[in-house]
C-alpha positions as CSV (number, residue, x, y, z in Angstrom):
1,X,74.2,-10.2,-117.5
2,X,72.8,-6.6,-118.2
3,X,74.6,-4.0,-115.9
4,X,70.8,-3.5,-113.9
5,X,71.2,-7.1,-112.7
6,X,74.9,-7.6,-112.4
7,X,76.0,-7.6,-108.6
8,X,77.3,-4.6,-106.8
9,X,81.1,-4.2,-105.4
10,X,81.3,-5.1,-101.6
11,X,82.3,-1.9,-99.7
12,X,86.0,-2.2,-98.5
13,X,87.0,-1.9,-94.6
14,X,87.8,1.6,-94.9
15,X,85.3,2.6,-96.5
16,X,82.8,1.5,-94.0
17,X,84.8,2.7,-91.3
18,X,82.7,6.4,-90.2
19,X,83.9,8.7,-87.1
20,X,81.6,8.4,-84.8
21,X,80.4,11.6,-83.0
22,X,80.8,12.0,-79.4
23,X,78.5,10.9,-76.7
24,X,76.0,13.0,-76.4
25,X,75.4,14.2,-72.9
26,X,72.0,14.6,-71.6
27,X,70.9,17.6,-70.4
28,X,70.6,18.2,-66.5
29,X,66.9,18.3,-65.5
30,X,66.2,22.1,-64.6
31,X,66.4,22.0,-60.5
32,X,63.3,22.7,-58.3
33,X,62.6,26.2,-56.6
34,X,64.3,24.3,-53.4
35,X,67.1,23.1,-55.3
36,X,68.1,26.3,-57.2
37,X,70.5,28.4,-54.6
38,X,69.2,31.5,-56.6
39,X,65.5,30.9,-55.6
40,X,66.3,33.5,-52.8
41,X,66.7,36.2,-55.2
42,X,63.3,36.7,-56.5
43,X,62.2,37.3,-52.8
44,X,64.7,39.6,-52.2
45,X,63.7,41.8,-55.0
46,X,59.9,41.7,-53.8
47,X,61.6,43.1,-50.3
48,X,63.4,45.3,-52.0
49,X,60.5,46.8,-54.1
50,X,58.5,46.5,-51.0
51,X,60.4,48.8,-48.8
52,X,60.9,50.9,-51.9
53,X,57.3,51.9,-52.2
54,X,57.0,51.8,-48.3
55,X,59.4,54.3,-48.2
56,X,57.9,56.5,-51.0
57,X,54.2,55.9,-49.6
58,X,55.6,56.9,-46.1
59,X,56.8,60.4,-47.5
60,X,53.4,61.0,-49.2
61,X,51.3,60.0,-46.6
62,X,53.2,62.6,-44.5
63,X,52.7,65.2,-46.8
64,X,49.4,65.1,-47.9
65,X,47.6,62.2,-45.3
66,X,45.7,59.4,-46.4
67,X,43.0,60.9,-48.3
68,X,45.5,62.9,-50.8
69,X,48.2,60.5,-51.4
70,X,47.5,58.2,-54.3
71,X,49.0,55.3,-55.5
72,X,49.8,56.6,-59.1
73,X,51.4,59.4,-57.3
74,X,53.6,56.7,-55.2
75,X,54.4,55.0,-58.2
76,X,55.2,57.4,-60.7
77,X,57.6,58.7,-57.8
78,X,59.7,55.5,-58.2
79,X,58.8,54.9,-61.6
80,X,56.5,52.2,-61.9
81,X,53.1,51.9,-63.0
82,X,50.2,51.7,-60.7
83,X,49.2,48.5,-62.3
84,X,52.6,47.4,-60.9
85,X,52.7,48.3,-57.2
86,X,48.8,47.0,-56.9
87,X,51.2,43.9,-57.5
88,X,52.6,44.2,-54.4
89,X,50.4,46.3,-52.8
90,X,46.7,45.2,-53.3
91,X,44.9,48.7,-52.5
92,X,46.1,52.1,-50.7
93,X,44.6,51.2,-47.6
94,X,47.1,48.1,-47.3
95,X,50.0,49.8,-48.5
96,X,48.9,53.1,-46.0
97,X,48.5,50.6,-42.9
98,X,52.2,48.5,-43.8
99,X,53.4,51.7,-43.2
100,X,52.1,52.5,-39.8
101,X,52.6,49.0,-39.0
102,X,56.5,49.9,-39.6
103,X,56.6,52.9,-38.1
104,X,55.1,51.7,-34.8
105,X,57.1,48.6,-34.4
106,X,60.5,50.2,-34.5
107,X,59.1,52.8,-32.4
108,X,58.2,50.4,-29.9
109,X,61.5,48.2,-30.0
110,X,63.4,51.9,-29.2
111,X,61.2,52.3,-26.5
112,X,61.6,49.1,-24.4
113,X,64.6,50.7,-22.2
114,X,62.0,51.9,-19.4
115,X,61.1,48.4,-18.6
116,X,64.3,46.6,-19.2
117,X,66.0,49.3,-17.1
118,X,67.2,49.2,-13.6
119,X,68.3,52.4,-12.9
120,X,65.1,54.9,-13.2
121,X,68.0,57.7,-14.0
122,X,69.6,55.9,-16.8
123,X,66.2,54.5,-17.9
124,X,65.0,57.6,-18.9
125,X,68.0,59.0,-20.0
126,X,67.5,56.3,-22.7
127,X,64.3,56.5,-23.5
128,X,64.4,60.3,-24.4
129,X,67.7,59.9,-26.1
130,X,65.6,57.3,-27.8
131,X,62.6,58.9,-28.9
132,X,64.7,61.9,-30.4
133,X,66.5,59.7,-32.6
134,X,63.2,58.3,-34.0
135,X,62.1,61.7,-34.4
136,X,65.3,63.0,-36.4
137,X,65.7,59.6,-38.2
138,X,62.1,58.8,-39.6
139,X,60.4,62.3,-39.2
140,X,58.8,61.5,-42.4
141,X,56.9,58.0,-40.0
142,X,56.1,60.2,-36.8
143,X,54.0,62.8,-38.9
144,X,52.2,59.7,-40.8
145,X,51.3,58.3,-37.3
146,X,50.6,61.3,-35.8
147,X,48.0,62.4,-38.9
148,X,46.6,59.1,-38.0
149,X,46.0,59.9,-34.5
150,X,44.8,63.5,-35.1
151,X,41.9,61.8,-37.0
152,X,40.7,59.7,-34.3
153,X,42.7,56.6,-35.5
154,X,40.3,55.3,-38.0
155,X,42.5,52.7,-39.6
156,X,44.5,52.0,-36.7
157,X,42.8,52.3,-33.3
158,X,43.3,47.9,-33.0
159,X,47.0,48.4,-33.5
160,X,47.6,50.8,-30.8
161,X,45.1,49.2,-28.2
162,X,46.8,46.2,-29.2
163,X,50.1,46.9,-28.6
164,X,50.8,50.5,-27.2
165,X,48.5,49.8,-24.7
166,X,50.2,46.5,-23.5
167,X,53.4,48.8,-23.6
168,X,52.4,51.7,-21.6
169,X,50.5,49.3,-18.6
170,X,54.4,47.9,-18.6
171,X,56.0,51.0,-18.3
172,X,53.7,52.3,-15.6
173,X,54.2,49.1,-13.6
174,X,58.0,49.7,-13.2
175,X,57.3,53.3,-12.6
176,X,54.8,51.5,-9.2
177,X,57.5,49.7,-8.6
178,X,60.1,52.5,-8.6
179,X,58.0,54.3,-6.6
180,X,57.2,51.8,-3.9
181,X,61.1,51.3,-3.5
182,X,60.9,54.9,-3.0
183,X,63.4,56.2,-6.1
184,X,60.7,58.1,-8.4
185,X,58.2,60.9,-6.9
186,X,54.4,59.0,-7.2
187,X,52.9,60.5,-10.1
188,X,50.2,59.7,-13.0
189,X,52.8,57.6,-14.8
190,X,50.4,57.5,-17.8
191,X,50.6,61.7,-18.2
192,X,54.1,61.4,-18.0
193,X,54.7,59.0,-20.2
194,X,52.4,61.1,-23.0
195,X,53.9,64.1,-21.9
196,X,57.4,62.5,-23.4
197,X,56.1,61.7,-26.3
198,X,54.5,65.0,-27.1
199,X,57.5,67.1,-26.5
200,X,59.7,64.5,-28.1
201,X,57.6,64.0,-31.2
202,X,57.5,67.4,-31.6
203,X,60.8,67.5,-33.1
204,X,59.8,65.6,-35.7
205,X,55.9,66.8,-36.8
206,X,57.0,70.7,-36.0
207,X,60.8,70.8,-36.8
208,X,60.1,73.3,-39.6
209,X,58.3,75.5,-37.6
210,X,61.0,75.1,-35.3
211,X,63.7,75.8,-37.6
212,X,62.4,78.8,-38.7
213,X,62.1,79.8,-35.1
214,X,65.7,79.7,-35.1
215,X,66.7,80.7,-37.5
216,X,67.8,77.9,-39.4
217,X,66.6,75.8,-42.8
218,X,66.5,72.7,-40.9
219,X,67.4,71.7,-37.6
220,X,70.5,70.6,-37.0
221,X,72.1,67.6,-34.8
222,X,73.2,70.7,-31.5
223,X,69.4,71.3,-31.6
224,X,68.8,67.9,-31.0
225,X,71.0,67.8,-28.2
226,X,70.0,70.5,-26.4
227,X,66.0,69.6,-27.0
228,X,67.5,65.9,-25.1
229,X,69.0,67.7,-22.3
230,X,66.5,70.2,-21.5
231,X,63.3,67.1,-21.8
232,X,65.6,65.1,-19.7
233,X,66.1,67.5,-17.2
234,X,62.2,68.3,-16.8
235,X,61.7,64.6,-16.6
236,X,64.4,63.8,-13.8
237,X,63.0,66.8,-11.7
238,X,59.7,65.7,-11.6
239,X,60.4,62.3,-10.8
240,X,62.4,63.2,-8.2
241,X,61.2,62.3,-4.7
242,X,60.3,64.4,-2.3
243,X,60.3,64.4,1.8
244,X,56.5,63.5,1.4
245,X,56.8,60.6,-1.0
């Protein structure tokens, strides 16, 4: 028998024996936005680049109004491109009326103490107190809205007749009802109420001028103080009722 036909040696035991390699275990199916407890984060950086550029936008818009701020300007102030915040912001006008849309809801939920109050004393007390700490805190928000006003409210008028309007008919309706229980003077409760703002916004679109006035670089928190008393005082005397009322 030739060695290409003769039979070939049967493999021993051992040598058939092989180590087999361990299970292989199959690889968890990636988890749904709804499933993944890190979906949140990706939103929260959108809210945080959101109120980054708000914040930004806000200081330029108080500086040089609507038609001089720019977007590349915004952006290049927090480093990104203007490619980028149109990513979040799809023109200047929406990114300009977030903004006001900001500033005018927390300066309305500061100013819901006249209404909510019992006491017309304390209630105004409040409200002024109130109003002077938007002014120092968010300066930077008062001037935007009032350059906004001072323009005729082009972009905004439907904000504030929606809901400054609703706010002030409130307000004047617990003034009526002050005064028909006889503890505020009768006046035009209207007036008063833009009389309040006016002197208490001043102390954020003037406080340079003011400053200056004093003496000062800036004006400092006793200036504050003494702007709250003396508005306060005004306010109290002229709602105070006479033998007439």
């Amino acid at each position: 028998m030739s060695a290409k036909n003769s039979p070939k040696p049967a493999r021993t035991t051992a040598a058939r024996k092989t180590v087999s390699a361990p299970a292989r275990q199959p690889r968890p199916a990636p988890l749904s936005r709804s499933q993944d407890a890190a979906a949140p984060q990706p939103r929260a950086a959108r809210l945080r680049r959101e109120a980054e550029i708000c914040a930004e936008a806000e200081r330029q818009f108080a500086q040089f109004g609507f038609e001089g701020a720019s977007l590349e300007n915004i952006a290049a102030a927090i480093g990104i491109s203007r490619h980028n915040l149109l990513y979040y912001f799809p023109s200047k006008e929406s990114l300009y009326r977030r903004v006001l849309d900001e500033v005018l809801t927390e300066w309305l939920q500061r100013m819901g103490g006249i209404v909510a109050g019992a006491d017309p004393e304390a209630a105004m007390r409040d409200y002024i107190a109130a109003k002077l700490r938007f002014s120092r805190e968010r300066p930077a928000g008062s001037q935007v809205f009032a350059r906004e006003v001072m323009a005729g409210a082009p972009r905004f008028r439907d904000a504030i007749e929606q809901l400054v309007l609703p706010a002030l008919k409130a307000d004047v309706k617990t003034f009526e009802r002050w005064a028909r229980e006889k503890r505020v003077a009768r006046l035009d409760y209207r007036h008063l109420m833009f009389t309040i703002w006016a002197s208490t916004q001043a102390y954020a679109d003037l406080a340079p001028q003011f400053a200056i006035l004093l003496g000062k670089p800036v004006l400092e928190e006793g200036d504050y103080a003494a702007a709250e008393r003396l508005i306060t005082r005004l306010v109290l005397a002229g709602l105070a009722v006479d033998a007439g009322d």
